[in-house]
C-alpha positions in Angstrom: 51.0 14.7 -1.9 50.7 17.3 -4.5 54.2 19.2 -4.8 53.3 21.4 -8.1 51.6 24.5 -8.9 48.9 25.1 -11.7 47.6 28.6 -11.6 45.0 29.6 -14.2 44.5 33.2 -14.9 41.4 34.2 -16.5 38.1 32.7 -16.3 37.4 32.1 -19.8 35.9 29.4 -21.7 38.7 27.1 -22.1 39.7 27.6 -18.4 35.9 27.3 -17.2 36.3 23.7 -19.5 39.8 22.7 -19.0 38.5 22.8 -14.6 35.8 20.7 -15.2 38.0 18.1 -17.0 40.6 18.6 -14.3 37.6 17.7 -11.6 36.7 14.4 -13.3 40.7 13.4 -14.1 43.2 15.8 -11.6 46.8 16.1 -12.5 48.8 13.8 -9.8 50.8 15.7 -7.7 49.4 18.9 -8.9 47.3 21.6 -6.8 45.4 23.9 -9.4 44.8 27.5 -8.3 42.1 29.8 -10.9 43.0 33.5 -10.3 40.9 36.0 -12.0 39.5 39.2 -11.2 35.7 38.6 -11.5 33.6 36.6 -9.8 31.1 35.8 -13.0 32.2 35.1 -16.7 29.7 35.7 -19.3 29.4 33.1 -22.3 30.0 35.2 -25.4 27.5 33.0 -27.4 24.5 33.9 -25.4 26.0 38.2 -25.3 23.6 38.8 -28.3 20.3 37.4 -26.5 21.5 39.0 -22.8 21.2 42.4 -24.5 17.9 41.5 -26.6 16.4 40.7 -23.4 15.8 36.5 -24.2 18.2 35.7 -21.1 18.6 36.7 -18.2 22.1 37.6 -16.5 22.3 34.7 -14.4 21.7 32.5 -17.6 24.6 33.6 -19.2 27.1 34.0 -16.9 29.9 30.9 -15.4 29.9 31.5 -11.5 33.7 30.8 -11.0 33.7 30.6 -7.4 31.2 28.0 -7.5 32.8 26.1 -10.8 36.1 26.0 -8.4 34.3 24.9 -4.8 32.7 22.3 -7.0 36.2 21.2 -8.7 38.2 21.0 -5.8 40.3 24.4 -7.5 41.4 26.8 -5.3 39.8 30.6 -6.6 41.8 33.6 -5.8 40.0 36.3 -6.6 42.1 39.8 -7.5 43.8 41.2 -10.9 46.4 39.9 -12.9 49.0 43.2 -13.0 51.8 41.5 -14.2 54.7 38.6 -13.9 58.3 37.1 -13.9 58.5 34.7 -15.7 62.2 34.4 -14.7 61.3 34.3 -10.9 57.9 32.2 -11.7 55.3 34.6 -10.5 52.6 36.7 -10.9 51.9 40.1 -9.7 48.1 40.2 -8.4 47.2 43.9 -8.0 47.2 44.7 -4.2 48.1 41.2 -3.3 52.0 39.7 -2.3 53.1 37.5 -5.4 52.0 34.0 -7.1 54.4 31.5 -7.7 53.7 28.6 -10.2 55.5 25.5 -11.9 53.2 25.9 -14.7 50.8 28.8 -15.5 47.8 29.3 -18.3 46.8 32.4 -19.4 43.0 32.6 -20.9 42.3 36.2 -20.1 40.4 36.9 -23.2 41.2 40.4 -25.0 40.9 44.1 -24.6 38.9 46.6 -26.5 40.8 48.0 -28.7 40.9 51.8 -28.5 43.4 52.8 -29.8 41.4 55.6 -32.2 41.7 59.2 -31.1 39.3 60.0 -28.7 38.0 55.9 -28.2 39.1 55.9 -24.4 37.2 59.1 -23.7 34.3 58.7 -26.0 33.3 54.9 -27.0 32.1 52.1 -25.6 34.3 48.8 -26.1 32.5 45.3 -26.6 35.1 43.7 -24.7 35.6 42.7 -21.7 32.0 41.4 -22.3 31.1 41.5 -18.6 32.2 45.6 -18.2 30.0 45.9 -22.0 27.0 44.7 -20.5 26.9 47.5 -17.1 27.6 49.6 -20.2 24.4 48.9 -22.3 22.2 48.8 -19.2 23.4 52.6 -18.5 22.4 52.9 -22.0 19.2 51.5 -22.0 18.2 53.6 -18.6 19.3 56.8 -20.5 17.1 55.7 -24.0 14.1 55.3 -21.5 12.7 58.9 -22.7 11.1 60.7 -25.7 14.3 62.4 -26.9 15.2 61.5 -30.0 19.0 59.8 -29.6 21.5 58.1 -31.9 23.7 55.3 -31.4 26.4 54.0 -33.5 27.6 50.0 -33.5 31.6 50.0 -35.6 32.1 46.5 -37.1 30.0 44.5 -39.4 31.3 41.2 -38.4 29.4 38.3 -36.7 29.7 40.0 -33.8 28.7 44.2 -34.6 25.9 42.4 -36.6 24.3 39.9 -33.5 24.9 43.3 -31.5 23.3 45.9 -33.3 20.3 44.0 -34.2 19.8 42.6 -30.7 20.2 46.3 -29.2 17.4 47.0 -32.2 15.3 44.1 -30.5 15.5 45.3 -27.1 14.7 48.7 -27.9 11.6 48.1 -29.6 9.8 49.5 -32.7 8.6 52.5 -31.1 12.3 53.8 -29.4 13.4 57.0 -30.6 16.6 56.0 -30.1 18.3 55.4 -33.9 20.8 52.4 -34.9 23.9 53.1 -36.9 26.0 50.6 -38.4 29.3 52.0 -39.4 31.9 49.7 -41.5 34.9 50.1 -43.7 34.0 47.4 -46.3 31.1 47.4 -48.8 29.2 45.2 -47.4 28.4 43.3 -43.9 29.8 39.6 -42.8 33.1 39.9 -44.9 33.4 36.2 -46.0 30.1 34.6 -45.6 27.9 32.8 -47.8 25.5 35.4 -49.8 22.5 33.6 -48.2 23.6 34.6 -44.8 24.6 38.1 -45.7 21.1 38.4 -47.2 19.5 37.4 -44.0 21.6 39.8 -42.3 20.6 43.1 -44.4 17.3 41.9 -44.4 16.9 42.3 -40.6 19.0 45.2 -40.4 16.0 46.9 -42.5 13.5 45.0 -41.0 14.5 46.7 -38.0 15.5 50.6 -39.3 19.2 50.4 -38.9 20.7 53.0 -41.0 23.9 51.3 -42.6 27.2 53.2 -43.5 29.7 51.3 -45.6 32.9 52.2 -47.0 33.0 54.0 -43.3 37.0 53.6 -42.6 36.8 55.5 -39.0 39.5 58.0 -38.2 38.5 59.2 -35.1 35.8 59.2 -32.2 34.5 62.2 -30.8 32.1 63.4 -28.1 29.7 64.3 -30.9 30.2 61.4 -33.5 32.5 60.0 -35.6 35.1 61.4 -38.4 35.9 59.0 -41.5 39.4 59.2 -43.1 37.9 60.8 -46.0 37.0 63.9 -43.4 33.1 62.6 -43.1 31.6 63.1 -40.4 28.7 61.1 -38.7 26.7 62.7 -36.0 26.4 60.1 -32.9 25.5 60.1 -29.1 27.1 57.2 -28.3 29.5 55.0 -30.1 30.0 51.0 -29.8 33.2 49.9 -31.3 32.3 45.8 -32.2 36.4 45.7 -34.1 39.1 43.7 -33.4 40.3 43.1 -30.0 43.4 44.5 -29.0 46.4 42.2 -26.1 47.0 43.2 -23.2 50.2 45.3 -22.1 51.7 42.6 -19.7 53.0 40.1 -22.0 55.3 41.8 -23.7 56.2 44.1 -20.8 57.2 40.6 -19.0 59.6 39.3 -21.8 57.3 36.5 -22.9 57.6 36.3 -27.2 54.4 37.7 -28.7 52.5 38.2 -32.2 50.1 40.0 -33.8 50.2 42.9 -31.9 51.3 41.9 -28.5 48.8 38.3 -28.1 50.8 35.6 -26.5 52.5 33.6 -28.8 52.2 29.7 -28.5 53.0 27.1 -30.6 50.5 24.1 -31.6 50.4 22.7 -28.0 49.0 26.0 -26.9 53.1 26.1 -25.4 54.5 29.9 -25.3 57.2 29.8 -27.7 59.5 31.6 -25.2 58.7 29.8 -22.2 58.1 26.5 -21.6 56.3 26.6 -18.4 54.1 29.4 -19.8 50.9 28.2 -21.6 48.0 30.4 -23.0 44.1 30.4 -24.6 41.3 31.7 -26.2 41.7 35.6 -27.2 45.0 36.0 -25.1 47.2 33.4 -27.0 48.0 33.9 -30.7 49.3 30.1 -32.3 52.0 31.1 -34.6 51.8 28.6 -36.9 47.9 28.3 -37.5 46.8 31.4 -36.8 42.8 31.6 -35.9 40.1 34.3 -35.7 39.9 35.4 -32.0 36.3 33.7 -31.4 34.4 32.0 -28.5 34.0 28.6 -31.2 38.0 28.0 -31.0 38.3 28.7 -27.5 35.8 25.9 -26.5 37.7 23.1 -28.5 40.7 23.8 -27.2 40.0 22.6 -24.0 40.8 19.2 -24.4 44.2 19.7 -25.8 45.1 22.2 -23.0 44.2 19.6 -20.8 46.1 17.1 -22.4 49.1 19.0 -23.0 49.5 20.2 -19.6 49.0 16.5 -18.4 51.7 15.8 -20.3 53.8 18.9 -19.3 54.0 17.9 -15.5 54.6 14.5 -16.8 57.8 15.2 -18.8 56.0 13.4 -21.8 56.2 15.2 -25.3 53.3 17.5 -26.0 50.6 16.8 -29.2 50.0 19.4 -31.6 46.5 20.7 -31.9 44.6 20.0 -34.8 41.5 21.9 -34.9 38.7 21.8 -37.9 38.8 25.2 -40.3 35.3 24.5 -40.9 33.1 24.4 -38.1 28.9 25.1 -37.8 28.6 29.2 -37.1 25.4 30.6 -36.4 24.2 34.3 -36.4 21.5 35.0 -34.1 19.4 38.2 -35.8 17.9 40.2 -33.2 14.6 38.6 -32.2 14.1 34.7 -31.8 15.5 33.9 -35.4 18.6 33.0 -36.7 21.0 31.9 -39.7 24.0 30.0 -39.9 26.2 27.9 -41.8 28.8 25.0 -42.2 31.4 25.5 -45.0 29.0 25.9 -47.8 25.4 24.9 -46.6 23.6 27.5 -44.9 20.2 28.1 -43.7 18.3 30.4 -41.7 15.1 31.1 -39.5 13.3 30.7 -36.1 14.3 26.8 -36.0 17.6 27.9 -36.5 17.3 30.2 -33.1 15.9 27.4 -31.2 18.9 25.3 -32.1 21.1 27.6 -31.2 19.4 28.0 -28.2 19.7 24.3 -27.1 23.6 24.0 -27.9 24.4 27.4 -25.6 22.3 26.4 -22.8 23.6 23.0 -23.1 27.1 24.6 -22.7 26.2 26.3 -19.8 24.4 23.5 -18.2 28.2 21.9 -18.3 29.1 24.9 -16.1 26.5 25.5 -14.0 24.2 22.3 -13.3 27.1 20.8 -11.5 25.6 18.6 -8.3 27.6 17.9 -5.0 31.4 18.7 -5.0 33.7 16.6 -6.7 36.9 15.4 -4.2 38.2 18.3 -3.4 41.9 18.8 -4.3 42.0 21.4 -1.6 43.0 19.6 1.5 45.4 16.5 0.0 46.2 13.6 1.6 49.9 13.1 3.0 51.7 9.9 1.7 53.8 9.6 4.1 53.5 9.9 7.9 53.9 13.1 9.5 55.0 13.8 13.2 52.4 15.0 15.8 53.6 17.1 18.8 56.6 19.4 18.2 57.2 17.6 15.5 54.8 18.9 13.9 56.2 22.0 13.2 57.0 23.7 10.3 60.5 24.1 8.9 62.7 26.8 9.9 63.6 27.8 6.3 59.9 28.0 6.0 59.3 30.3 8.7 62.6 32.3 8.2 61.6 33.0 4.2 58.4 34.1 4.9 58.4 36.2 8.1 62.1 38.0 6.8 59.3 39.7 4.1 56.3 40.5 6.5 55.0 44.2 6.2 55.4 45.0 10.2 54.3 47.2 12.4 56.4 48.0 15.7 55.6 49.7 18.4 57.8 51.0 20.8 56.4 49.1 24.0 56.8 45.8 22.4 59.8 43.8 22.0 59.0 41.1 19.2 60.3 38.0 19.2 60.6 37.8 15.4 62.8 40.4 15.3 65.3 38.6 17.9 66.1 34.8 19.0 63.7 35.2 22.1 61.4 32.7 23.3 59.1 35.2 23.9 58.2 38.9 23.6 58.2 41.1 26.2 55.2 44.2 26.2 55.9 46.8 28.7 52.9 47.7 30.1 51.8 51.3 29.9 50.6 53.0 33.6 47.2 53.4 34.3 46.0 51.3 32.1 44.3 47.6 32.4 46.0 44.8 30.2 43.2 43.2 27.7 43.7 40.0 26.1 41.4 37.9 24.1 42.0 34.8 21.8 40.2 33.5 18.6 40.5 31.7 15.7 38.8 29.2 12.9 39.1 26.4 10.6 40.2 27.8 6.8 37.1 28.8 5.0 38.6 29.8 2.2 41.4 29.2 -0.3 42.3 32.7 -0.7 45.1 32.6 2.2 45.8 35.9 1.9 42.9 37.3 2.6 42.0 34.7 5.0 45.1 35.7 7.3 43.5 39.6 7.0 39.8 38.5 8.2 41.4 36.6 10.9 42.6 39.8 12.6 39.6 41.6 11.7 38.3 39.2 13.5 40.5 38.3 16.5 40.7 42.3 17.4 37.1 42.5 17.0 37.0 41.7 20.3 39.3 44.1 21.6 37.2 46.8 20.1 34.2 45.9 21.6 35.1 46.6 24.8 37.1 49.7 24.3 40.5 48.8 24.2 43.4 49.9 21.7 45.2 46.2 20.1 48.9 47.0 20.8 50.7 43.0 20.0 49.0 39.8 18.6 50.4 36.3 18.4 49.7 33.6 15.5 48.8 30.1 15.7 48.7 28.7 12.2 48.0 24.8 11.4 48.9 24.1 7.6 47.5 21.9 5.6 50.3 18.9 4.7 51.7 19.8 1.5 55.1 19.3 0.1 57.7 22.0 1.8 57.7 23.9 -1.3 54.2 24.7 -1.6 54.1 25.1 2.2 56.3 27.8 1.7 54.5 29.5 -1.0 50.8 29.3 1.0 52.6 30.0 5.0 54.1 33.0 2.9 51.0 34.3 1.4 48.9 33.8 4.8 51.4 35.1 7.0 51.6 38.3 4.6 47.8 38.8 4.4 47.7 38.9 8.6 50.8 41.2 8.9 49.1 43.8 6.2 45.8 44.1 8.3 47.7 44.2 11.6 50.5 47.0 10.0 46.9 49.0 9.1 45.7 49.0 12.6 49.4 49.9 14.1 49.2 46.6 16.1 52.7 44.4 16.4 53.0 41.0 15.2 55.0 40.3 18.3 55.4 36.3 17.6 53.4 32.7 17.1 54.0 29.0 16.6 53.4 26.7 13.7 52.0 23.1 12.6 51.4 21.0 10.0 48.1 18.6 9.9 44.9 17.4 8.1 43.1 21.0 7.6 44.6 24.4 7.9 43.6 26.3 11.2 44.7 30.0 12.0 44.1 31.5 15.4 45.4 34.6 17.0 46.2 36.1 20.4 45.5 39.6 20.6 46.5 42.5 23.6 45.8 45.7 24.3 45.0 48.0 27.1 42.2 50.6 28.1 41.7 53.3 30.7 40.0 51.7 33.4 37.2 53.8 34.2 36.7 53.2 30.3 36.6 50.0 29.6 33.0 49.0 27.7 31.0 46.0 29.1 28.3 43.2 27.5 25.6 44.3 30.2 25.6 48.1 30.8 22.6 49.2 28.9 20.0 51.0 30.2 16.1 51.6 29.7 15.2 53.6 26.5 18.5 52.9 25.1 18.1 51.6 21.0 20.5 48.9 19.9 22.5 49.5 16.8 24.1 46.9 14.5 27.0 48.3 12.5 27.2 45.1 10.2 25.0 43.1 7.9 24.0 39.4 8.6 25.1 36.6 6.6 28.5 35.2 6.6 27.3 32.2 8.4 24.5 30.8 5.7 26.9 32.4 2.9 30.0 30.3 3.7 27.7 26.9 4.4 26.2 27.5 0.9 30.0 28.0 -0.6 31.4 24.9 1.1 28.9 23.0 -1.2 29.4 25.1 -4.2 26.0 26.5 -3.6 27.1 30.4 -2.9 26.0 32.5 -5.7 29.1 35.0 -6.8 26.9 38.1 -5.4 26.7 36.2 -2.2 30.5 35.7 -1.9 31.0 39.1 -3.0 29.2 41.0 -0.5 31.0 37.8 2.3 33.9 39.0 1.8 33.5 42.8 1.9 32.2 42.3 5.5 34.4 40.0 6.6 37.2 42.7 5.2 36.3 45.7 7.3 37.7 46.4 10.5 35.9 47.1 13.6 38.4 50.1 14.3 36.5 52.8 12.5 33.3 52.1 14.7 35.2 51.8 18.0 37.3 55.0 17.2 33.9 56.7 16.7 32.5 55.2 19.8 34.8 56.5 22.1 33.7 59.8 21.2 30.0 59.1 22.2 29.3 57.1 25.4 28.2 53.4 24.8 26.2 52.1 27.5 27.2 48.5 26.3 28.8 47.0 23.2 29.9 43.7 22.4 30.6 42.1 18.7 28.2 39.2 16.8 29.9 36.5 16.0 29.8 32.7 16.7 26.8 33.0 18.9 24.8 34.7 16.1 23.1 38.1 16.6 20.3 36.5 19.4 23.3 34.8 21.3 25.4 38.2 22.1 22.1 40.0 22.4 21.7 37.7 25.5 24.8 38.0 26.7 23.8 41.6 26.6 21.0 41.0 28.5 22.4 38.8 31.6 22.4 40.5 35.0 19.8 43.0 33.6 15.9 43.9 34.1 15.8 45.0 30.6 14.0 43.3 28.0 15.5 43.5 24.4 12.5 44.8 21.7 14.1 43.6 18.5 12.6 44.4 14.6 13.3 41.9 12.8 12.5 43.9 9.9 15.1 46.1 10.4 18.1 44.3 10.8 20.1 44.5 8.1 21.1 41.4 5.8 23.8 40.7 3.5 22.9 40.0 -0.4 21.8 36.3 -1.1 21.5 35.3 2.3 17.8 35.8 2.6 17.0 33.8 0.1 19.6 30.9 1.1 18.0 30.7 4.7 14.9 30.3 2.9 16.3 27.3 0.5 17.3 26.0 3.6 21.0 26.6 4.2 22.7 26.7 7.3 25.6 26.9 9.7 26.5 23.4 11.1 26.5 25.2 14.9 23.0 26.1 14.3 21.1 23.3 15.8 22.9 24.4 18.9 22.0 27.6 18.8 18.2 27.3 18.6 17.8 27.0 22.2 18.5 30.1 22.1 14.7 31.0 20.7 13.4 29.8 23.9 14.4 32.9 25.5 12.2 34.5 22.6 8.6 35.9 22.3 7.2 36.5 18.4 3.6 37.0 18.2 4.0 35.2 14.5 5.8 31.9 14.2 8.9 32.4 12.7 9.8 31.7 9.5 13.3 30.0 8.2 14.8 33.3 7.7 13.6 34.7 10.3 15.4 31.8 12.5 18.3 32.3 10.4 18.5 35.8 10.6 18.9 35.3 14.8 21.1 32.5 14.7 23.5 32.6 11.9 27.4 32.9 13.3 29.0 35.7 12.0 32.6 35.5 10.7 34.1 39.2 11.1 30.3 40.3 12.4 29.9 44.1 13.4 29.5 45.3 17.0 26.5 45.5 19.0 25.5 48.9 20.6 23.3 50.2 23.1 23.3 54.2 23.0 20.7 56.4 23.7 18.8 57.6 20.5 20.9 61.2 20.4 24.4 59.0 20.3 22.7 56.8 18.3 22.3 59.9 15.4 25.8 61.4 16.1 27.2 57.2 15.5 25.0 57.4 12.0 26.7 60.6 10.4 30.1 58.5 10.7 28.9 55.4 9.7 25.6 55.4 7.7 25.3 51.6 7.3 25.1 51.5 11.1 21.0 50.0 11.7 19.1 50.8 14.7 17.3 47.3 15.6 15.7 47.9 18.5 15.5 48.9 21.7 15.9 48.4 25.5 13.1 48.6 28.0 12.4 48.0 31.5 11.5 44.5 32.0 7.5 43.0 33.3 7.3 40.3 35.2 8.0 36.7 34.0 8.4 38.9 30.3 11.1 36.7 28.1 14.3 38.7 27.7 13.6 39.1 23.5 10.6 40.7 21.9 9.9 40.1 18.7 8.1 42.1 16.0 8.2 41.8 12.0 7.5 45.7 12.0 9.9 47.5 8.8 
């Protein structure tokens, strides 16, 4: 039974490494959590080709949600604001806190603007993944005749590879101009003459204008200003310097150097904090200091591994040892390059191609990864564990987490958390009917905070749909076995994640029970009440009525594809803001208007509540395929083949369906996919329909209602846009 935390912060390359390793060999007794804001890292060593145009964005970029599905590594997605190191947590930026044993930091660096005028006027290189939305706002503002010029500050390995490869993309016949602006007298401080020959000879090769002995002062909106009072006319300045640390070290108490990095010792160990370890450009190691670059970053892996094996272990940590000489090479713009070890260097198109093979061989490491490996998610108890009551969990669990729940009470409800009840009591309000619904899933997700606020979303979906204002729910949550003191961390984290969406929709968490088992479950009974002569039903719509969808489709084939580590990030991405938006907005709006029928899509898919629409009716449903709206990626993983596992007992659903095409995978998909948080489903008359639309553009009409012919199935079809 794993009774330790691991959480890794940041996505970079020694992380992106270090979970790999950890997916062939996991730590015993060790759950390992990756938190990090972005859902894509980019490789640094392919940066230079990305913005020549040789790669494409998905070539060069780590998915980390699928790296961590694949590794058995939980993925919390959200920003790293700040920690305790005293308390053993870190604050994530609109989330409750993180606690770990152990944590690693590898959140790379920051640009480093500290030059007047660099935050308002220049462009940093890092974060790489914000630098390259950057340069493709760049590129779409070159795309005209008007003459521009642009200015790259740093004539290391990294302003050289980047000036030259925005030369490349540009093209001979841009009249956008190149600038390369550097304090020294001459480019690639340190390397061997032949490489710096190489270097200039490309830089004239491709008409960047050079500017040595260029110590920058200051940035402006019109250019730059030298510390000799120089001034250099530019439209947009790059700053390719050294990277600056982050603020959150030092403002948490941890020991830094070098300007506020992280300092660890050779085991990668914070010097001030043994449970504190650190990475790549974060981490500064105080007794063999290192340039800040991608090369270092890969080979520690391996000895962050190691060291953190040996950390839980209570073994003695090794010292890294890492070469000083190692093989460097420059790429130059266009498919050539030059490079060097210690001494011996060398340059050309062969040298490009090489190149070439060892980053895509990197990133086949990361990205060519197969089925999952045994997931670390859901781990096995060692010891037996109680069924019935008790199976409960702990009352120090319970009493920790619900004394710091965010609530929401409301005057007619008497909560049972707040009192030793065995129930709550709900005075019901006159002339009003009493709605209740109940629903609930198996854990899709690690992220248990956000899990517990798409459950409501989803349980009160229903309460929406038929009118009706949530006033109390009730939680059913089955945890995963784990050791009590990770129990307590995760029922915490869940518990807060439903009590936030709940506080936002003034509903009352009036009370719920607990468990313990195999898998984590989460379930909710919701209640509310409606004016009677009110109340919105499946079945009331009437001829010449449209339908409206207020969500996209997708959740369904995105969330098979991301059990198997098949989901790609953008997929996931547009998942979860779906899954995240209430149903409360629409509804609100809706009781403005006068909704003939509603009712929302969810595990029955869109055809399956459309049906239920239909029953006890002589309408006939016209549906356009073409225009119901889809969510990003899931097209094209219905087409691949993906799936929902309730599917097959769906499709007899198409029986009550008439296409004058066959229908294609998608198509099938698109009607039978089960929607996790789905919209509602609307029949208004095409005025209501327009007055719905001002409130809530993304609402789609899909259709309409008509009077029904004899022995006419109850679904029309049509691939009409």
């Amino acid at each position: 039974m794993t009774e330790r935390d691991l959480i890794l912060v940041g996505g970079g390359h020694t992380h992106a490494l270090l979970i790999r390793r950890l997916a062939m060999s996991p730590l015993p007794g060790v759950r390992v959590t990756l938190v990090s804001e972005g859902l894509l890292t980019p490789y640094s060593g392919m940066l230079p080709g990305l913005v020549a145009g040789h790669y494409q964005p998905e070539e060069v970029h780590i998915d980390l949600n699928q790296l961590c599905c694949w590794a058995g590594v939980r993925f919390i997605q959200g920003r790293l604001i700040g920690l305790d190191p005293d308390a053993q947590c870190l604050h994530i930026d609109g989330q409750p806190e993180l606690h770990y044993d152990k944590v690693s930091f590898d959140t790379g660096s920051t640009p480093n603007l500290s030059l007047p005028g660099a935050r308002r006027f220049a462009v940093g290189v890092k974060p790489v993944s914000a630098f390259y939305a950057k340069w493709q706002r760049l590129l779409a503002s070159a795309d005209t005749n008007e003459e521009r010029h642009w200015g790259v500050v740093g004539a290391g390995a990294g302003g050289i590879e980047l000036v030259l490869a925005m030369a490349h993309r540009l093209g001979d016949n841009s009249p956008t101009r190149l600038h390369l602006v550097y304090a020294g007298e001459s480019v690639l401080n340190g390397y061997p003459s032949r490489v710096i020959k190489a270097a200039e000879e490309a830089l004239a090769r491709y008409g960047v204008i050079c500017h040595p002995q260029f110590k920058v002062s200051a940035v402006t909106e019109i250019g730059l200003t030298a510390t000799n009072g120089e001034a250099l006319a530019l439209d947009q300045s790059v700053l390719c310097t050294s990277a600056a640390a982050p603020d959150w070290p030092e403002r948490a108490g941890i020991e830094t150097a070098n300007g506020g990095f992280i300092a660890v010792n050779a085991a990668l160990q914070s010097t001030s904090h043994p449970n504190i370890f650190a990475a790549g450009d974060v981490a500064e190691m105080v007794s063999d200091p290192r340039p800040k670059a991608g090369v270092y970053a890969v080979r520690q892996a391996p000895w962050l591994y190691d060291n953190l094996s040996s950390a839980f272990a209570g073994k003695a940590l090794r010292p890294m040892r890492l070469q000083r000489r190692f093989l460097s090479l420059l790429s130059l713009g266009g498919k050539t390059a030059a490079g060097h070890r210690g001494a011996l260097a060398f340059q050309g198109d062969w040298v490009w191609r090489w190149k070439d093979r060892i980053d895509r061989a990197f990133m086949a490491k990361l990205q060519d990864l197969g089925p999952p490996r045994m997931s670390m998610k859901t781990p096995q108890a060692e010891a037996m564990h109680c069924a019935g009551c008790g199976s409960k969990l702990g009352p120090e669990v319970l009493r920790d987490a619900l004394a710091e729940l965010p609530l929401h009470y409301r005057p007619e409800v008497t909560p049972a958390l707040s009192q030793a009840e065995d129930a709550s009591l709900w005075q019901a309000r006159p002339n009003r009917v009493q709605v209740q619904s109940i629903d609930g899933f198996r854990a899709f997700s690690d992220d248990l905070y956000r899990l517990g606020q798409v459950s409501v979303h989803h349980a009160l979906s229903d309460l929406y749909a038929m009118g009706a204002e949530p006033i109390m729910a009730q939680v059913w949550v089955n945890l995963a076995f784990a050791h009590p003191r990770l129990q307590q961390r995760d029922f915490k984290r869940l518990m807060q994640g439903i009590a936030a969406a709940l506080a936002t929709q003034s509903v009352t968490l009036a009370g719920g029970h607990s468990t313990e088992g195999e898998e984590t479950h989460l379930a909710l009974t919701v209640n509310g009440d409606a004016e009677a002569n009110r109340l919105w039903r499946k079945n009331g719509a009437q001829s010449g009525d449209v339908l409206v969808l207020t969500k996209a489709l997708g959740t369904g084939v995105i969330l098979a594809a991301d059990a198997a580590a098949q989901a790609p990030s953008e997929a996931m991405q547009a998942a979860w803001q779906s899954m995240l938006k209430s149903n409360r907005d629409v509804a609100q709006t809706l009781h403005s208007l006068n909704p003939h029928a509603v009712t929302d899509v969810t595990g029955f898919g869109l055809l399956g509540h459309l049906l239920e629409m239909l029953t006890d009716t002589a309408l006939v449903a016209e549906l356009t395929l073409g225009k119901v709206p889809t969510l990003t990626g899931a097209g094209v993983l219905w087409t691949e083949g993906w799936q929902s596992s309730l599917v097959p007992q769906l499709e007899p659903y198409l029986l009550q369906c008439h296409s004058e095409q066959p229908l294609s995978a998608a198509q099938q998909g698109l009607l039978l996919d089960p929607q996790t948080s789905g919209g509602l489903l609307v029949a208004l008359t095409p005025t209501e329909a327009e007055a719905l639309f001002e409130a809530h553009p993304e609402a789609r009409i899909i259709g309409r209602f008509q009077s029904r012919e004899p022995d006419q199935l109850p679904v029309q079809l049509s691939n009409d846009q």
